[in-house]
N, C-alpha and C positions, 0 to 999 in steps of 0.2 A: 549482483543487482538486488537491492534489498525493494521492492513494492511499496513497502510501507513506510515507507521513508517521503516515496513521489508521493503528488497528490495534484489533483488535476483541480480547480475552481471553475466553477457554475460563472459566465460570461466574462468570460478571459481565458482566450487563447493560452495555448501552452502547456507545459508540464514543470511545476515546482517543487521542489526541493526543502523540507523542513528544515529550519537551521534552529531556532529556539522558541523558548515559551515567553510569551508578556504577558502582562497584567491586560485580559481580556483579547486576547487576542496571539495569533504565533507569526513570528518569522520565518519566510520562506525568501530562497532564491530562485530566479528563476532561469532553468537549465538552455535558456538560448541565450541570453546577454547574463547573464549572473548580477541581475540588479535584484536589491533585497528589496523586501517590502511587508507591509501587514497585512494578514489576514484576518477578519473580524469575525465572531461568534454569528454573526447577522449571516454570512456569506457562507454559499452551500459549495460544502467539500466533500470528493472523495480521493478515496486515498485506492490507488492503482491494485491494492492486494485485494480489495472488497467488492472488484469489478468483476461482473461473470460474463460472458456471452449464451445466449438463448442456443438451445440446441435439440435434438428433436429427441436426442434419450433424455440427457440430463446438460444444465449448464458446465461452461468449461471456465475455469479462472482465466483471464487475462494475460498470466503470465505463460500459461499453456499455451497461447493464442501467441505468444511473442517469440516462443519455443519453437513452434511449428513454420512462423515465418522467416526464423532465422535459417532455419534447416533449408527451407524451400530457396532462400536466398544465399545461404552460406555465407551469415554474419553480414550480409552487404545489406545496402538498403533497398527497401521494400518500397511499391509502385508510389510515385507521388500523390498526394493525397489532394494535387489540383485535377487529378484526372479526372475523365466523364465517368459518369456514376455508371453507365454500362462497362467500362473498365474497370471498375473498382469492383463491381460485383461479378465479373469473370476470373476477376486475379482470389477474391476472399473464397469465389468455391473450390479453385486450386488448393488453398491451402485447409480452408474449413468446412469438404463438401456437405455435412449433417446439419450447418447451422441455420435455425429459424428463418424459413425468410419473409415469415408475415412478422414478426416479432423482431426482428433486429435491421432496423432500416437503414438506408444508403449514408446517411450522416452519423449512424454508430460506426461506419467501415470505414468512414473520411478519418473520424476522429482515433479509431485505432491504427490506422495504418499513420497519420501524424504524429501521433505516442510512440508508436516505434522505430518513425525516422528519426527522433529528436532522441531516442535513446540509444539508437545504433550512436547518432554522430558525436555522443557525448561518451561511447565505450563502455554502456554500463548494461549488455547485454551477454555478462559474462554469468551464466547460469549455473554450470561447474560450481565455481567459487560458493553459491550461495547453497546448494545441496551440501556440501564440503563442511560449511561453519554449521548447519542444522546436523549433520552427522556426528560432529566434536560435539555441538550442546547434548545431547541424545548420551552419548559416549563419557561422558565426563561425570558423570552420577551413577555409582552402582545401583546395581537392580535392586529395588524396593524401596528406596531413597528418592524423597523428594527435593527441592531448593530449600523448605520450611524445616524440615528434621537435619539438612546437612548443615546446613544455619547456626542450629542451636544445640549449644554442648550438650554430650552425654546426661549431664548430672542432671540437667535443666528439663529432657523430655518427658513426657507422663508414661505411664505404663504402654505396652503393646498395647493395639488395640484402641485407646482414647487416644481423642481428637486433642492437639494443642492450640492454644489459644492465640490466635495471632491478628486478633483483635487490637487497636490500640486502646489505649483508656480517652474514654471519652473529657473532652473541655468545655467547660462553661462559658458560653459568650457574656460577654458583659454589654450592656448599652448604655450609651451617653445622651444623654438628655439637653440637647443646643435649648437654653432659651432664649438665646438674643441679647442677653445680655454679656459685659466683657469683664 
């Protein structure tokens, strides 16, 4: 399960799925009927890896929180999120007893425990896997090596010590001048 890949939208239900970039806007599907559609720069996005829950040492990432309830559930699905809000907050102390509870109210618990039935039913609650590829990225550059020095050939780096430039060369906009006339 990559987080950052999901992204939840401000007054629309659901959890979707980036699929591409447009001009002014991105494609997403959406992970219960898989209908594509656009998202606009105007419309308020988060993306599932940036989400924390309120907790009384420190906040917990989201995916911690999906961690915790799959454990408690054993990959199965977690309470439905039409239940009464005294059920939802008997089940969330089960699984998160430290977290906020002047700070993190009965419709953040609706809304997470929904994020995680729509990712249970969609099997993208496979956590293993995602520890696994951050370990190969990690693994895959020897020690002292960046992505920016393994890049660029021997001949090409600057001495130990200085920074290389990986700046790109700046471009000049040009502007056209509409007068209305053809």
């Amino acid at each position: 399960m990559k987080l950052s890949e999901i992204i939840a939208v401000k007054g629309m239900s659901g959890l979707y799925k980036t699929i591409a970039q447009a001009k002014g806007s991105v494609i997403v599907e959406s992970l219960e009927d898989k209908k594509r559609m656009p998202i606009y720069a105007t419309q308020q996005v988060n993306s599932l890896e940036a989400i924390s829950v309120y907790c009384q040492d420190k906040d917990i990432p989201l995916a911690d929180v999906f961690k915790k309830i799959a454990e408690k559930e054993n990959k199965g699905p977690a309470l439905d999120h039409k239940s009464s809000e005294a059920d939802m907050l008997k089940y969330f102390v089960e699984v998160l007893p430290d977290f906020d509870k002047e700070r993190v109210h009965a419709s953040d618990i609706r809304k997470m425990l929904m994020w995680y039935n729509i990712l249970q039913k969609n099997n993208m609650l496979d956590f293993e896997e995602e520890t696994a590829a951050e370990g190969e990225d990690k693994a895959a550059l020897p020690a002292g090596e960046n992505a920016v020095s393994k890049a660029v050939p021997k001949n090409q780096q600057k001495k130990a010590g200085a920074k290389l430039n990986t700046h790109a060369p700046t471009v000049q906009k040009q502007t056209v001048r509409k007068t209305g006339v053809a």
